[in-house]
N, C-alpha and C positions, 0 to 999 in steps of 0.2 A: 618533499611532495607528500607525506603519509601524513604527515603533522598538518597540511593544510585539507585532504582526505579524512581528517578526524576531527578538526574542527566544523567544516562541511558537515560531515555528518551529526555532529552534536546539535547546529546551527538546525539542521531540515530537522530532528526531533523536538526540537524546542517547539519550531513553525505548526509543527504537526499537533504537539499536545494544545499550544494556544488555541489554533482548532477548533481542533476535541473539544474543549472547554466552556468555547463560546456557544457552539453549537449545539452544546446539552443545558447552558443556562437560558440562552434565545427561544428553548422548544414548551418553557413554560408548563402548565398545569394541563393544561388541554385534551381530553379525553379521546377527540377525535385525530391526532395525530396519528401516522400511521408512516412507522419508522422500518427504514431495509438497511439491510447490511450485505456486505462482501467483503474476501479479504483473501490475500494472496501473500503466503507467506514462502521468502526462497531460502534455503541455508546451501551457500555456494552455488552451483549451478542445478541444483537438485530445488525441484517444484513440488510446494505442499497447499494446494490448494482448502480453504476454510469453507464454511457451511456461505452459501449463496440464496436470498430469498427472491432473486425475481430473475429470470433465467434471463431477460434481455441483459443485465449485468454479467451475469455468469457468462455469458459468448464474448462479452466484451473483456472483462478478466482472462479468459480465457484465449484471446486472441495479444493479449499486453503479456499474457506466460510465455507463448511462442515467439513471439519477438526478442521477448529478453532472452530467452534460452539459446536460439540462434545468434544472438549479439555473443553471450557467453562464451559457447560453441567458436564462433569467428577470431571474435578476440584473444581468448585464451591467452591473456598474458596477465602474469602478478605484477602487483603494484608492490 
């Protein structure tokens, strides 16, 4: 089970950087772009929330922290 838990995880990073990748070659030269960020980062069940530029994000981040943390919370069990 951990061996297919780490390839899952290898797998959704890979998904993630492709992403990344497309999404910063697709936004071109364009001056007028106007780019936000959010970011929610966990180590174990401890929550470190990053810098938020548009507060409708930031409630919704911030509502995706409480949820996991309670999931956490609940489950409490190792893999």
């Amino acid at each position: 089970m951990a061996e297919q838990l780490v390839s899952l995880g290898l797998i959704i990073i890979l998904i993630g950087s492709v992403v990344l990748l497309a999404g910063i070659f697709s936004q071109g030269k364009s001056k007028s772009t106007k780019v936000e960020s959010d970011g929610i980062v966990f180590i174990g069940p401890f929550l470190i929330i990053g810098g938020a530029t548009n507060k409708q994000f930031f409630y919704i981040l911030l509502a995706v922290s409480v949820v996991l943390i309670i999931s956490f919370l609940l489950l409490g069990r190792k893999i």
